[in-house]
C-alpha positions as CSV (number, residue, x, y, z in Angstrom):
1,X,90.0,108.7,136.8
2,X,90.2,106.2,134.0
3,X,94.0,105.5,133.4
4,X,94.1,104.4,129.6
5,X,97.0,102.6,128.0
6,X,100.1,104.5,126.4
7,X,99.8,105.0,123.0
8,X,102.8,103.8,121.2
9,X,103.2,105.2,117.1
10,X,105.9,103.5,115.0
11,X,106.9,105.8,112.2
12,X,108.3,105.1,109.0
13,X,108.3,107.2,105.2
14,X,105.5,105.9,103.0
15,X,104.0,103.3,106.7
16,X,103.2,101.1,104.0
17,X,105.9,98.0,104.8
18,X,108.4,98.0,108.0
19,X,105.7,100.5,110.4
20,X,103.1,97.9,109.4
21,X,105.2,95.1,110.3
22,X,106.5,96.8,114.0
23,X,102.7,97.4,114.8
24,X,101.6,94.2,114.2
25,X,104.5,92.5,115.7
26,X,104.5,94.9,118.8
27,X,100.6,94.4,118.9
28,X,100.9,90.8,119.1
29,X,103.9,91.1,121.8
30,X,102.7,93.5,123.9
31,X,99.2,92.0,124.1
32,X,96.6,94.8,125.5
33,X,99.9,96.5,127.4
34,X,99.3,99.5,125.1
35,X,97.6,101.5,122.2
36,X,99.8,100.5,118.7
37,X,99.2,102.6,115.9
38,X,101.5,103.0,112.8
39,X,102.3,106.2,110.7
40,X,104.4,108.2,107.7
41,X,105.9,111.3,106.9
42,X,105.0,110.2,103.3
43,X,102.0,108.0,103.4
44,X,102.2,105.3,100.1
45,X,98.6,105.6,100.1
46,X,98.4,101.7,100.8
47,X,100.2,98.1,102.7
48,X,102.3,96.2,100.8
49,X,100.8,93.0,99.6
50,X,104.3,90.7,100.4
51,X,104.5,92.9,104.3
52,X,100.7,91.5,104.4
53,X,101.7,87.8,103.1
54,X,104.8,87.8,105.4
55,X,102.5,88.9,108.5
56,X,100.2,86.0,107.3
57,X,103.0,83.6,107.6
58,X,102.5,84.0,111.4
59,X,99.2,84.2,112.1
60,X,98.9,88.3,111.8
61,X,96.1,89.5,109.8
62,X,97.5,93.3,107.9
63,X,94.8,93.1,105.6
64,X,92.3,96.0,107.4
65,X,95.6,98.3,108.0
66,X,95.9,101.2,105.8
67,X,98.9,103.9,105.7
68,X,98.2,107.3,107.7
69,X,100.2,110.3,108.1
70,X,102.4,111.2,110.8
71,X,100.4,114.7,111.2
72,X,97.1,112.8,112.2
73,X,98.1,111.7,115.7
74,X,99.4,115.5,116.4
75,X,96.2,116.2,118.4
76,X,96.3,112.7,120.8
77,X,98.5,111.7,123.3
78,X,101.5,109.6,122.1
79,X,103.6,108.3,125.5
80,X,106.2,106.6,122.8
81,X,107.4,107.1,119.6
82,X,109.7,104.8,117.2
83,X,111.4,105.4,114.1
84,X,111.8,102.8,111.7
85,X,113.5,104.5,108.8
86,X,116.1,107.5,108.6
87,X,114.0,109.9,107.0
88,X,110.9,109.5,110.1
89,X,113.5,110.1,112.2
90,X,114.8,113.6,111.1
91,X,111.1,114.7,110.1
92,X,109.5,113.4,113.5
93,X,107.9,116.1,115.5
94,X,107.1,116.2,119.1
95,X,103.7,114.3,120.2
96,X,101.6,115.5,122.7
97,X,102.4,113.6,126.3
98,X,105.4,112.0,124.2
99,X,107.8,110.3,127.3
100,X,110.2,107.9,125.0
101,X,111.5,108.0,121.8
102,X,113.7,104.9,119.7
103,X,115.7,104.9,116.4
104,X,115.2,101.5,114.8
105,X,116.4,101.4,111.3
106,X,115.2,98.7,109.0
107,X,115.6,97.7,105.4
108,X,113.4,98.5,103.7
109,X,112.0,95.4,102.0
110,X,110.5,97.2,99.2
111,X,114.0,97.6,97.9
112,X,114.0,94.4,97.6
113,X,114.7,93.0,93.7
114,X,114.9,90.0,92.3
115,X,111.9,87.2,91.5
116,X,108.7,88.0,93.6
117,X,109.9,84.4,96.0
118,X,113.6,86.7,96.3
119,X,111.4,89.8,97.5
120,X,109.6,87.6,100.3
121,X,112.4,86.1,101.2
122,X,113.6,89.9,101.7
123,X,110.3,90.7,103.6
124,X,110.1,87.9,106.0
125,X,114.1,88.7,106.8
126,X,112.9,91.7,107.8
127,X,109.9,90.9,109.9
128,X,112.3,88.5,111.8
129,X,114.9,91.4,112.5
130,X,111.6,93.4,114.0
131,X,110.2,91.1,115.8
132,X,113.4,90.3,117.6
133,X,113.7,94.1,118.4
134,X,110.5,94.7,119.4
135,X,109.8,91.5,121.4
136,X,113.0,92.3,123.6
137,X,111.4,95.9,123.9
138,X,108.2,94.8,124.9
139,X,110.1,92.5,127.5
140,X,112.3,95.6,128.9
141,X,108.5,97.4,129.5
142,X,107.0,94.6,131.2
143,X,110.1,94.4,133.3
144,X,110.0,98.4,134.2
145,X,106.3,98.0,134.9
146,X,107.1,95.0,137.6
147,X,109.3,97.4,139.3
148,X,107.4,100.2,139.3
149,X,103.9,97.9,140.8
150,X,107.0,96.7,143.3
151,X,108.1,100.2,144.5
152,X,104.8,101.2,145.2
153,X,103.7,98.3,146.6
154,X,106.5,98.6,149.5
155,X,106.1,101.9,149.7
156,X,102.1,101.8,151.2
């Protein structure tokens, strides 16, 4: 029996900004540790240009992502999910094989006004707070997954 990677959905409203972000933060963290997909209860229909600029800054390419809906991963196994925004959070339903599930609110950098340089700056804020979130996640499951290799290695 082939045992495949968890699938891990990050959820957001219109998964056209913070979602994006998460996966491709959480991608890059959690290198082939599991399946990363990004969703919405409202799909925007598209990725935000500055969310693709700001992933740019560090060397994470958005520009093949494009916003799905929440409903489309109903049918697959999802181990974890995390909500990025309040409104994911109370319209979430219950995944298939679904283990774990986090509330992570974020800004949403959309919001953000001022000169298009005032908006990035809001953007890459952002995509700092995630990444600091989502690498220490990503650390807590690598540390679980030493244990549990551990335990069952002293108990053979």
């Amino acid at each position: 029996m082939i045992n495949e990677k968890p699938t891990i959905l990050i959820l957001c409203t219109g998964n056209s900004c913070r979602s994006h972000l998460a996966e491709g933060l959480l991608r890059a963290a959690a290198g082939d540790l599991f399946n990363v997909e990004s969703a919405g209860s409202k799909p925007a229909g598209y990725v935000h240009p500055l969310a693709i600029k700001a992933m740019a800054e560090i060397g994470i390419d958005l520009s093949a992502h494009r916003s799905k809906h929440m409903n489309d991963f109903l049918d697959r196994q999802v181990e974890t999910v995390i909500t990025v925004c309040g409104n994911a959070d109370q319209t979430c339903p219950i995944y298939p094989g679904q283990v774990n599930r986090h509330h992570w609110p974020f800004f949403d950098p959309a919001h953000a006004t001022g000169t298009e340089e005032e908006q990035f700056a809001v953007f890459r804020r952002v995509r700092d707070e995630i990444r600091q979130c989502f690498t220490a996640y990503v650390d807590g499951r690598r540390d679980e997954i030493k244990r549990a290799l551990a335990a069952a290695k002293g108990a053979s």
